[in-house]
C-alpha positions in Angstrom: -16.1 3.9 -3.8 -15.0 1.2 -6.3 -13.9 -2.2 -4.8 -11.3 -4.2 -6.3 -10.9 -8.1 -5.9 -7.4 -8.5 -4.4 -5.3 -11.7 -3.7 -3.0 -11.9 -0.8 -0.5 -14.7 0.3 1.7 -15.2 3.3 5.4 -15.6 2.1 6.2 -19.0 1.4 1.9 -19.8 -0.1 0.7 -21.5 2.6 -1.9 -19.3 3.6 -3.6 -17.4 0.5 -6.7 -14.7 0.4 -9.2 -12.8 -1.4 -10.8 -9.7 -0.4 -12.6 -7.1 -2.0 -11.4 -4.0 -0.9 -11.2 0.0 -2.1 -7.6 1.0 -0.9 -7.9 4.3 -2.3 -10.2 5.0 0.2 -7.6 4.4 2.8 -4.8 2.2 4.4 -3.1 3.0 7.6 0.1 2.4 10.1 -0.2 2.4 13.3 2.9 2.8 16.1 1.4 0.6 18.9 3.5 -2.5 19.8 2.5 -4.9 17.7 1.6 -3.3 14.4 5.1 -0.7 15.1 7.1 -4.0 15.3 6.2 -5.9 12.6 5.9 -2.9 10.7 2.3 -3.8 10.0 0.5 -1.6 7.3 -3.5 -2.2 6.8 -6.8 -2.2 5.0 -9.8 -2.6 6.8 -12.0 -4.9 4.6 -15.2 -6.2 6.6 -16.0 -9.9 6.9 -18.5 -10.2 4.1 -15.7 -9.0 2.1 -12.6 -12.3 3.1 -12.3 -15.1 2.0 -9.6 -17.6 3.2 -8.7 -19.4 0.2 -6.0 -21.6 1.8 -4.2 -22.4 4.7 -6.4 -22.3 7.5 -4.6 -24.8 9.6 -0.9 -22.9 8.9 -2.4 -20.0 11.0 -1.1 -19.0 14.7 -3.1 -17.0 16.5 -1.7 -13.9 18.9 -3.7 -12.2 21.3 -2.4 -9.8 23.9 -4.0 -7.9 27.1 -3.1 -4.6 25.0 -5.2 -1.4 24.7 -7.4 -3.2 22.5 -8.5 -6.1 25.0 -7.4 -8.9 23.2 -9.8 -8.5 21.2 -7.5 -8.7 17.7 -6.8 -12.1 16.6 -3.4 -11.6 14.9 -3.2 -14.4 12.3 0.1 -15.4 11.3 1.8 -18.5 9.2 3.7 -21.3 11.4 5.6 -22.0 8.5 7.5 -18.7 7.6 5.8 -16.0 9.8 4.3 -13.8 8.1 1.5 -12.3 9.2 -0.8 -11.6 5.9 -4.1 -10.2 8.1 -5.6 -9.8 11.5 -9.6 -10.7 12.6 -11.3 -8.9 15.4 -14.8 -7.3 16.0 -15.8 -3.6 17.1 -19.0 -2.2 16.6 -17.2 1.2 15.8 -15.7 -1.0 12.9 -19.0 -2.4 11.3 -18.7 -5.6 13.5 -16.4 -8.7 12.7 -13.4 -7.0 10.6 -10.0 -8.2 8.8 -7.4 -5.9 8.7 -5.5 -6.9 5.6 -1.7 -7.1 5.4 -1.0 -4.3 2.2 2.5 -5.7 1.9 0.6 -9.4 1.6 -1.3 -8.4 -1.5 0.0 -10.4 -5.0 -1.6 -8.1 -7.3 -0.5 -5.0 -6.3 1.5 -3.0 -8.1 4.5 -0.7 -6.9 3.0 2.4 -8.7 -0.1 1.5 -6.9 1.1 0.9 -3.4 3.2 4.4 -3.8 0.3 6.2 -4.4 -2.2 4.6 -1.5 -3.1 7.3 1.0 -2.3 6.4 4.6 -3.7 7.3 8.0 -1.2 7.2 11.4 -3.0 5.9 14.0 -1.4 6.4 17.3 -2.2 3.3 19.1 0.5 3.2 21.5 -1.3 6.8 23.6 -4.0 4.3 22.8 -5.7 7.4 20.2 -6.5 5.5 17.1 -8.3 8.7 15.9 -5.0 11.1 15.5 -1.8 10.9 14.3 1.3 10.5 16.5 3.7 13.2 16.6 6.1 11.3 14.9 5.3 9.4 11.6 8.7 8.8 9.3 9.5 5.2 11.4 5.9 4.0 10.2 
């Protein structure tokens, strides 16, 4: 595993990020109702691993009664609405996590994102674990 220091930003800079993260161990989409929406595309990077650099008090927070409880803080800039990570906490996670907007990322390159391997989660049958049958709209 090799960990990479990575710097994220919402769209217009309000709220900006670090994280050390190893994407080629893995991103992934998932087609439940919020992440299918906003066409949300992840890395899990534990706690220990963020840091909010900036804009704190520019975040929204969005919790629903979904699958998941409401147990997902879904983060997102009042000022031009993007959403550049999410904050919850599952032991089946390693505890407090922040799943990491991969579009967010400033340092990425389009090589790089092209060649990230992805894992389909299908969260609206609530079964994170598999695939749904249908993956091109992710």
């Amino acid at each position: 595993m090799t960990k990479r220091t990575y710097h994220g930003s919402c769209h217009c800079g309000a709220v900006r990020f670090e994280c050390e993260a190893d994407l080629a161990a893995g991103t992934s989409r998932c087609n439940c109702s919020i992440c299918g929406k906003g066409r949300f595309w992840k890395a899990i990077v534990r706690a220990p691993d963020f840091r909010l650099l900036q804009g704190e008090e520019a975040l929204s927070d969005y919790q629903f009664d979904g699958a998941a409880g409401g147990t997902i803080h879904h983060l997102f800039c009042r000022r031009c609405g993007v959403k550049p990570f999410g904050r919850g906490h599952m032991e089946a996670l390693g505890g407090t996590f922040y799943g990491v907007n991969i579009a967010c990322l400033d340092d990425v390159t389009p090589e790089e994102l092209a060649g990230l391997p992805v894992q389909y989660e299908d969260g609206r049958a609530d079964h994170w674990e598999r695939a749904p049958a249908e993956t091109r709209h992710l």
